[in-house]
C-alpha positions in Angstrom: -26.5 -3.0 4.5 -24.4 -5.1 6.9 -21.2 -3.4 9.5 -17.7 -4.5 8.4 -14.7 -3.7 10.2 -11.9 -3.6 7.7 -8.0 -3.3 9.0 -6.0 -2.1 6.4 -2.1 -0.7 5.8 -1.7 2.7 6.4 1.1 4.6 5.6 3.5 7.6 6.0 5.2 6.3 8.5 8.4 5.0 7.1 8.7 3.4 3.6 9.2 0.2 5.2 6.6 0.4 8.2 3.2 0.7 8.4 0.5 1.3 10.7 -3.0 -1.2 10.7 -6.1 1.2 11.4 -9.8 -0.4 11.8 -12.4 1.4 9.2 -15.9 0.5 10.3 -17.4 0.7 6.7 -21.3 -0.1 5.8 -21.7 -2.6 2.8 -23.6 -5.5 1.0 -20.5 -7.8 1.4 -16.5 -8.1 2.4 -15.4 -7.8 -0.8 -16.8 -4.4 -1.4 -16.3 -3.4 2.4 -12.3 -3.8 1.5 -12.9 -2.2 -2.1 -14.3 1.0 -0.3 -11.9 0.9 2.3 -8.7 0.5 0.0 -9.9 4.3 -1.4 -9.5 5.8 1.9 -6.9 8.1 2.7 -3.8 7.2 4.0 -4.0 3.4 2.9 -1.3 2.3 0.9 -3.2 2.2 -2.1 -0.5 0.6 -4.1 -0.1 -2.5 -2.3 -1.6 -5.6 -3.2 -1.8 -6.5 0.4 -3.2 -3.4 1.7 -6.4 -5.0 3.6 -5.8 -7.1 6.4 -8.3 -8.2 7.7 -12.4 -7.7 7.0 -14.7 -8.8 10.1 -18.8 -8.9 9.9 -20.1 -7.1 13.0 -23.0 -5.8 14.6 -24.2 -1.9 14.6 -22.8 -1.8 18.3 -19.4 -2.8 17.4 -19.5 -0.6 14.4 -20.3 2.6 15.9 -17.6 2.0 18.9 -15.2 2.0 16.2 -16.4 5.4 14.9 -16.0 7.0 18.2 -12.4 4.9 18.5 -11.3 6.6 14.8 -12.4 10.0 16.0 -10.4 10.3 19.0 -7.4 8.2 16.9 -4.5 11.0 16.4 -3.1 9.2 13.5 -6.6 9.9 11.7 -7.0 13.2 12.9 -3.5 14.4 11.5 -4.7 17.0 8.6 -1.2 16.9 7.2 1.9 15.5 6.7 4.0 17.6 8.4 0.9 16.6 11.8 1.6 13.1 11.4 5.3 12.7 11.1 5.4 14.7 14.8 2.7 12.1 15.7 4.4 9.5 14.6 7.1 9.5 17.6 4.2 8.8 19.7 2.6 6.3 17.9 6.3 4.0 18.0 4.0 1.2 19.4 1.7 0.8 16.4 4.0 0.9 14.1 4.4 -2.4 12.0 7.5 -3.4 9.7 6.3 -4.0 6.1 7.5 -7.3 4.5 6.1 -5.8 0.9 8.8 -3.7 0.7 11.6 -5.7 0.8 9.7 -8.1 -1.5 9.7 -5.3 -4.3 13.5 -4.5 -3.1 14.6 -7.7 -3.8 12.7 -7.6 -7.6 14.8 -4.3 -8.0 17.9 -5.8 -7.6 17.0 -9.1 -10.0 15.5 -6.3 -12.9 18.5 -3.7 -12.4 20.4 -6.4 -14.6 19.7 -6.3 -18.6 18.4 -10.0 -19.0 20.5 -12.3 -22.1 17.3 -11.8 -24.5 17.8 -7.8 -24.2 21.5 -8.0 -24.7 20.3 -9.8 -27.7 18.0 -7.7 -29.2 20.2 -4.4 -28.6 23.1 -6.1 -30.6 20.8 -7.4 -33.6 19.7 -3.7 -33.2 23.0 -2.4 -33.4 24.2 -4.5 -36.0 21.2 -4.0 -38.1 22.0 -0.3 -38.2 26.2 -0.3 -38.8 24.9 -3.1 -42.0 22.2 -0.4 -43.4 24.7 2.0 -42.6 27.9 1.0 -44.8 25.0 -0.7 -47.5 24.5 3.2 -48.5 
């Protein structure tokens, strides 16, 4: 097994904000090292940019970071209501998320029926006024 530090977005911290936290996570590559640490909690799971960053390490490094997460307020928040008055303190970490105004921006394009739906519901419509007066 090799040491993998993985930075990844963690959230409820603002819809558009996020905080990065360091996992150290033991595994036989990156790739699974940011699989393993995207099913953490508190990492915004739904984001397709969720991991930033994975680094190889040595045990040393590793085992600093576990002693850094356990003394971490953020992580040691056991709810919601813990974390938003942590929050205030934590100002500094806080990071403005890009993603979210990426998926705004979709919303706004999609709120608008596109010409081939405006299509279909008319043939639709028509199609049922025709059967309609046919019986």
């Amino acid at each position: 097994m090799k040491f993998y530090l993985v930075t990844a977005k963690c959230g409820h911290v603002g819809k558009a904000s996020y905080m990065p936290i360091i996992f150290p996570i033991k595994a036989e590559n990156g790739r699974e090292a940011a699989k393993i640490a995207r099913t953490y909690p508190r990492v915004k799971h739904n984001h397709w940019d969720a991991i930033l960053d994975c680094q190889l390490v040595d045990e040393e490094t590793y085992k600093k970071q576990i002693i850094l997460n356990s003394d971490d307020p953020y992580l040691k928040a056991s709810s919601k209501q813990e974390q938003k008055k942590l929050v205030i303190g934590l100002k500094e970490r806080i990071r403005k998320d890009y993603h979210q105004n990426e998926i705004n921006k979709l919303k706004k394009k999609s709120s608008k029926p596109n010409l081939m739906y405006q299509k279909q519901k008319y043939i639709n419509n028509f199609s049922f006024y025709e059967f309609a007066s046919n019986s």
